[in-house]
N, CA, C and O atoms as a Tinker XYZ file with bonds, in Angstrom:
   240  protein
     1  N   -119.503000 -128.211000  -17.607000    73     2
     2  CA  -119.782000 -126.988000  -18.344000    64     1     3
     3  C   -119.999000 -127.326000  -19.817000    63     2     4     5
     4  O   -119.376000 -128.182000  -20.446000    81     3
     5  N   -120.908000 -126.587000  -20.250000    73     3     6
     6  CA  -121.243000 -126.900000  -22.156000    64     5     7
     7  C   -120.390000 -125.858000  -22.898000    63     6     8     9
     8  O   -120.314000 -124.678000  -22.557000    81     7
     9  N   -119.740000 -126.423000  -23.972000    73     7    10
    10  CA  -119.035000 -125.747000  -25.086000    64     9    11
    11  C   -119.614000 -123.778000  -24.557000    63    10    12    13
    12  O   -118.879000 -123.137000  -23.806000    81    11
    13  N   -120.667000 -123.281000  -24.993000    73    11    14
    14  CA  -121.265000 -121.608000  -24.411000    64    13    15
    15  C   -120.867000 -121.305000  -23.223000    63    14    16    17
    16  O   -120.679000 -120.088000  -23.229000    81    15
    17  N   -120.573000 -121.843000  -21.948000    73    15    18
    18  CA  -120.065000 -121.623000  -20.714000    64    17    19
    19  C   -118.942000 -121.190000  -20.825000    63    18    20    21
    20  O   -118.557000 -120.027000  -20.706000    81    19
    21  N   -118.118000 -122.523000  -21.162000    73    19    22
    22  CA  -116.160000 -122.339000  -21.536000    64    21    23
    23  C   -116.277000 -120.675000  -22.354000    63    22    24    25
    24  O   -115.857000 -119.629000  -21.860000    81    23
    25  N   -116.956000 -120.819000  -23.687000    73    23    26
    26  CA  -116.628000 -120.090000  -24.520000    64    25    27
    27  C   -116.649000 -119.131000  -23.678000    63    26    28    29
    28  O   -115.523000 -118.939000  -23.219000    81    27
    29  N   -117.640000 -118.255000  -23.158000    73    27    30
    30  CA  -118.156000 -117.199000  -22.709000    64    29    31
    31  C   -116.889000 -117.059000  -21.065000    63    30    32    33
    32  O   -116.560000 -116.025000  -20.483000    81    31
    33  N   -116.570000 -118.155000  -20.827000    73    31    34
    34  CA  -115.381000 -117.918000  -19.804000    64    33    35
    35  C   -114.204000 -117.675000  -19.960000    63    34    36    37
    36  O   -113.562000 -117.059000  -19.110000    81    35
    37  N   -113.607000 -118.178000  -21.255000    73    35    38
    38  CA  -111.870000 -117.711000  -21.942000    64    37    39
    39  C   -112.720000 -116.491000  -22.330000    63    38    40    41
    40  O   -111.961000 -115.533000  -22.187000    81    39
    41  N   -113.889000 -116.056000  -22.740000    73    39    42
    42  CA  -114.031000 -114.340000  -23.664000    64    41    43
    43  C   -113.753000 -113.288000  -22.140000    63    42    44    45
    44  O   -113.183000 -112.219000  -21.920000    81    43
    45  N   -114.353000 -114.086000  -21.492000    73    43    46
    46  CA  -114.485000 -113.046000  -20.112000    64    45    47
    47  C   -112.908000 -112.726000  -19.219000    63    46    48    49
    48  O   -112.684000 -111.778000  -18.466000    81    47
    49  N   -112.182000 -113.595000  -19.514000    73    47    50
    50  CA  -110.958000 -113.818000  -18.949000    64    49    51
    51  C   -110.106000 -113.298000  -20.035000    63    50    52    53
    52  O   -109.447000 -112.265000  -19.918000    81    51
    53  N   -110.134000 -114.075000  -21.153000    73    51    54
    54  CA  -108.563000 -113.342000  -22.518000    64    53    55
    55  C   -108.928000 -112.718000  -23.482000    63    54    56    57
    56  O   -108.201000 -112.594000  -24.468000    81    55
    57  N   -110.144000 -112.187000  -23.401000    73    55    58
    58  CA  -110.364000 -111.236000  -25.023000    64    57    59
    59  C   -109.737000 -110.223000  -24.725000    63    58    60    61
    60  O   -108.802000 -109.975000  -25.486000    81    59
    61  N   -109.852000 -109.718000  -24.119000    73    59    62
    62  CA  -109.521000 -108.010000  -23.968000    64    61    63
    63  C   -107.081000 -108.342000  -24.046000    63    62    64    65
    64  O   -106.293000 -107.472000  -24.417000    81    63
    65  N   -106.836000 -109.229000  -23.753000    73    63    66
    66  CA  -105.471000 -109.781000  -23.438000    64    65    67
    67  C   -105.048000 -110.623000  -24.986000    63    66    68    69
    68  O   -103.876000 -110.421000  -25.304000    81    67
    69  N   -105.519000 -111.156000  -25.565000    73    67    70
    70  CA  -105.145000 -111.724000  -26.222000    64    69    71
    71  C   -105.526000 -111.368000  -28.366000    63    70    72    73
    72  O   -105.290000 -111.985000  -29.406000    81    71
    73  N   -106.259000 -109.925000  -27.957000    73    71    74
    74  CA  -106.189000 -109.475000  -29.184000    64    73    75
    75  C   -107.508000 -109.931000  -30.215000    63    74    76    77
    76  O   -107.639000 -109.874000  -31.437000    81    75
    77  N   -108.342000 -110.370000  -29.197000    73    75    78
    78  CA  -109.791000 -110.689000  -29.548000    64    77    79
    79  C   -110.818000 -109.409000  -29.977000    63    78    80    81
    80  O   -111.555000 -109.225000  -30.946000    81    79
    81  N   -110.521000 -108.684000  -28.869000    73    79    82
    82  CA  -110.994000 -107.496000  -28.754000    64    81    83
    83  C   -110.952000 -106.379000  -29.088000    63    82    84    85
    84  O   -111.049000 -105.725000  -28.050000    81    83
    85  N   -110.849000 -105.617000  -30.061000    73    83    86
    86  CA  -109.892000 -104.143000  -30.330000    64    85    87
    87  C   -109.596000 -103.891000  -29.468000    63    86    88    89
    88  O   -110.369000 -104.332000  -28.618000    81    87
    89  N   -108.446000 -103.105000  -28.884000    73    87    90
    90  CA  -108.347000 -102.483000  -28.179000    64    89    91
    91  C   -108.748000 -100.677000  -27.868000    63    90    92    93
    92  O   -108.970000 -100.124000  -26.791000    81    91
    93  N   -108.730000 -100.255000  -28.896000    73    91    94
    94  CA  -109.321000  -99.110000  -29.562000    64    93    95
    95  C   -110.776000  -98.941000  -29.942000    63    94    96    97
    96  O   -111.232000  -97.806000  -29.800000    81    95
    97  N   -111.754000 -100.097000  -30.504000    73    95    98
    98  CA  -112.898000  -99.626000  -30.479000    64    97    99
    99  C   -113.340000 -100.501000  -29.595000    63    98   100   101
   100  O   -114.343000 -100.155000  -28.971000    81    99
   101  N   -112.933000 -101.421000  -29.385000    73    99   102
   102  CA  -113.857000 -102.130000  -28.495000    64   101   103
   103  C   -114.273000 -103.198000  -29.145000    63   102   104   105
   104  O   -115.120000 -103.711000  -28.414000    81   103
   105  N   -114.126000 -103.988000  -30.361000    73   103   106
   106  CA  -115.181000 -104.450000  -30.906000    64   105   107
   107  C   -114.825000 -105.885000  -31.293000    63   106   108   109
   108  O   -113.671000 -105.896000  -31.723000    81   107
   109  N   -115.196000 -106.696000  -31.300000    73   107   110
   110  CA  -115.431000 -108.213000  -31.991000    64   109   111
   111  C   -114.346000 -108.208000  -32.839000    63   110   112   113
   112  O   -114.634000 -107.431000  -33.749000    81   111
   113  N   -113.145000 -108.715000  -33.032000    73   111   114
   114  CA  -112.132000 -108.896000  -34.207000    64   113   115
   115  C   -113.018000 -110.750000  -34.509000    63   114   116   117
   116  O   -113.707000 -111.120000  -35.459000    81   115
   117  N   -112.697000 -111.313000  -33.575000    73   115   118
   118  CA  -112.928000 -112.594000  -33.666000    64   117   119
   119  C   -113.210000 -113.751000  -33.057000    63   118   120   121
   120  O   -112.355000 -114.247000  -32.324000    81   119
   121  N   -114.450000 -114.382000  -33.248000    73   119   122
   122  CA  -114.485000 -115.311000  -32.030000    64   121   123
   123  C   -113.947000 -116.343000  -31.558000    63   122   124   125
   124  O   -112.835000 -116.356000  -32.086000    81   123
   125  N   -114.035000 -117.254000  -30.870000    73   123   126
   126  CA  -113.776000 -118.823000  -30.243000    64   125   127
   127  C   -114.748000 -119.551000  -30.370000    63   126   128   129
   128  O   -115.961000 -119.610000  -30.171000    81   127
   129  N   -113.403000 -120.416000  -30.979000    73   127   130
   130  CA  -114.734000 -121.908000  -31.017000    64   129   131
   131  C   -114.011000 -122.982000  -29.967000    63   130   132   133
   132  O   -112.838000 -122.986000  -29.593000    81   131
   133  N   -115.096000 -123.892000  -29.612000    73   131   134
   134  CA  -114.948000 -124.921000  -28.914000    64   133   135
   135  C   -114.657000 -126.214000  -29.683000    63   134   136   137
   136  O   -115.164000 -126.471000  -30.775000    81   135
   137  N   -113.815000 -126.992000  -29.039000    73   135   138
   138  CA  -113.607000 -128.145000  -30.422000    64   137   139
   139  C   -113.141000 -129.510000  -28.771000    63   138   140   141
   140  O   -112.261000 -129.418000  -27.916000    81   139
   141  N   -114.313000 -130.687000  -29.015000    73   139   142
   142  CA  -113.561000 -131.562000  -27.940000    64   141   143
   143  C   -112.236000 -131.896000  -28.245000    63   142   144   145
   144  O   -111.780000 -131.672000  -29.366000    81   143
   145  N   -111.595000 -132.395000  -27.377000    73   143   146
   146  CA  -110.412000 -133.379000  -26.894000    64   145   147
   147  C   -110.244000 -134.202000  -26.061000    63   146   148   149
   148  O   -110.995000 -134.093000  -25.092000    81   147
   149  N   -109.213000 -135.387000  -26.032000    73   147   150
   150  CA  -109.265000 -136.042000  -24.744000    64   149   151
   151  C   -108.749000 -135.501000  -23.287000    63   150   152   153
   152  O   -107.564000 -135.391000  -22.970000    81   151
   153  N   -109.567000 -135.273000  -22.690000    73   151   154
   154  CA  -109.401000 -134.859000  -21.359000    64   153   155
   155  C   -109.325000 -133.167000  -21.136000    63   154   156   157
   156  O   -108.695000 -132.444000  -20.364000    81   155
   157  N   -110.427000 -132.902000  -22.363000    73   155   158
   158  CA  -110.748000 -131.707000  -22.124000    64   157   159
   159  C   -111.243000 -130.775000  -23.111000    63   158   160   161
   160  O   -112.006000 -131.329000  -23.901000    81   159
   161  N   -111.092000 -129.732000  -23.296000    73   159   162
   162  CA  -111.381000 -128.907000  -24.931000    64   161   163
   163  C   -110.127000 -128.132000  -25.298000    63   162   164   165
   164  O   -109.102000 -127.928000  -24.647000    81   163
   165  N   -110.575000 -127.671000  -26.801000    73   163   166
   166  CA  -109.569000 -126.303000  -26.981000    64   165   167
   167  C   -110.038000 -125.939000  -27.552000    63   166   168   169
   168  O   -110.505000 -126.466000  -28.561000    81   167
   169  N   -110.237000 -124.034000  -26.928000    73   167   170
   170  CA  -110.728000 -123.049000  -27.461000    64   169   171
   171  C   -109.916000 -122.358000  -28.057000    63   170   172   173
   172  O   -109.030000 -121.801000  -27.408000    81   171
   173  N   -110.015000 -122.170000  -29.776000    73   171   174
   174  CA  -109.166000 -121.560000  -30.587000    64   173   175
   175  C   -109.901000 -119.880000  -31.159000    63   174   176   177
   176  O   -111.029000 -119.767000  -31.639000    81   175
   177  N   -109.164000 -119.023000  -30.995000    73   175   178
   178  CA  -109.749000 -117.603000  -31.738000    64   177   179
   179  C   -108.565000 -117.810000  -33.099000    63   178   180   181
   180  O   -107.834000 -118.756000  -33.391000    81   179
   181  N   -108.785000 -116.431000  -33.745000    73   179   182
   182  CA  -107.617000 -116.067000  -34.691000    64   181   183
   183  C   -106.354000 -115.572000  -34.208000    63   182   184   185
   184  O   -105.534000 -115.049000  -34.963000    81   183
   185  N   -106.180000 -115.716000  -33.011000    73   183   186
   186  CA  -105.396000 -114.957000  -32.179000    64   185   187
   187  C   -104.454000 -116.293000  -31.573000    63   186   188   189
   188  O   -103.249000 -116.130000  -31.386000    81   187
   189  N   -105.069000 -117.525000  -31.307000    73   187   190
   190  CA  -104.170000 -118.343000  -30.440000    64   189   191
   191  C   -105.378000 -119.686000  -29.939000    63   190   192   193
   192  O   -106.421000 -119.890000  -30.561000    81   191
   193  N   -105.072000 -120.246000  -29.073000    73   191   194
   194  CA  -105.891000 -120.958000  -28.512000    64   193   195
   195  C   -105.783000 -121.695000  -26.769000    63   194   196   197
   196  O   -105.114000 -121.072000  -25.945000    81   195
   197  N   -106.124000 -122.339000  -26.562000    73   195   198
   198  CA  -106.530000 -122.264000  -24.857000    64   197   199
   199  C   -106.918000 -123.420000  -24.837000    63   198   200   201
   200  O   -107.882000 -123.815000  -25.492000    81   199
   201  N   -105.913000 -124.450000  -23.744000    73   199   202
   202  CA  -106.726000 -126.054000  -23.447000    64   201   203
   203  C   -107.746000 -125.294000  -22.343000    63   202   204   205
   204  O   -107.656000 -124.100000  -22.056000    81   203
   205  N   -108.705000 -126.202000  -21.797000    73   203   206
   206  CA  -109.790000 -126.121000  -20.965000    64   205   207
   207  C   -109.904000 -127.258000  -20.204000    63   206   208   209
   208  O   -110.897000 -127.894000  -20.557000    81   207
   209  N   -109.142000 -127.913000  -19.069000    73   207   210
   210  CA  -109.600000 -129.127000  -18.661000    64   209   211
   211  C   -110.620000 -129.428000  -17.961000    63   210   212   213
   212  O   -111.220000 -128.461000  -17.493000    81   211
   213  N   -111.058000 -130.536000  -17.707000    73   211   214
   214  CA  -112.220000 -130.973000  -17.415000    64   213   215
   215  C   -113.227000 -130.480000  -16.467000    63   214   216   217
   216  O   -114.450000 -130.617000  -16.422000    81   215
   217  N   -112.042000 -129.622000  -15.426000    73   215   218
   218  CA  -112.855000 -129.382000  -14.040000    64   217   219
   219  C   -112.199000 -128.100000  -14.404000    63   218   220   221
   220  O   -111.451000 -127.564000  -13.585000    81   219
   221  N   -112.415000 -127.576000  -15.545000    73   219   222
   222  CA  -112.443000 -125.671000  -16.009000    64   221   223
   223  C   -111.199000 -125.089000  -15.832000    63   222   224   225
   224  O   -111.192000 -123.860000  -15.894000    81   223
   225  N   -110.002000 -125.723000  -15.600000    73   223   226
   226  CA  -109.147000 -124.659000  -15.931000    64   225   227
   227  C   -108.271000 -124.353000  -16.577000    63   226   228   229
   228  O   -107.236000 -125.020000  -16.583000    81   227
   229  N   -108.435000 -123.188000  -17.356000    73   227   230
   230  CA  -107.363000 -122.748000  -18.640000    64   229   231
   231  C   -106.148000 -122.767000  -18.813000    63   230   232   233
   232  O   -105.396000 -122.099000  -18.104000    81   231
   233  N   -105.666000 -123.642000  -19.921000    73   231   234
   234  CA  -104.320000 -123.601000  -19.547000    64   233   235
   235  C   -104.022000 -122.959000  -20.795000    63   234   236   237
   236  O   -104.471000 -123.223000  -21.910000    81   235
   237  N   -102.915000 -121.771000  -20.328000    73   235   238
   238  CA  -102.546000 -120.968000  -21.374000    64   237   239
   239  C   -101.071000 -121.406000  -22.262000    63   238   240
   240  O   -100.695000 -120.717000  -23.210000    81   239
């Protein structure tokens, strides 16, 4: 998976949970970025962040 996949997969899974999202309007507080690591990524918002291992799964 490319850095836009992951991203677009922790948004689809923890925005609305983790305070990404208003909860009230609905709207963009803040995004995720992708940043490599060994043996995997981490996707950080303003809110927290999320390993991603290799074969996709989030560890919270």
């Amino acid at each position: 998976m490319d850095n836009k996949a992951i991203r677009n997969r922790v948004f689809d899974e923890r925005a609305k949970i983790d305070g990404t999202i208003d909860k009230q309007t609905g709207e963009l507080i803040c995004d995720y970025d992708v940043t490599w690591l060994p043996f995997g990524r981490y996707v950080a918002s303003c809110e927290g962040g999320y390993f991603v291992t290799f074969w996709s799964k989030i560890l919270y």
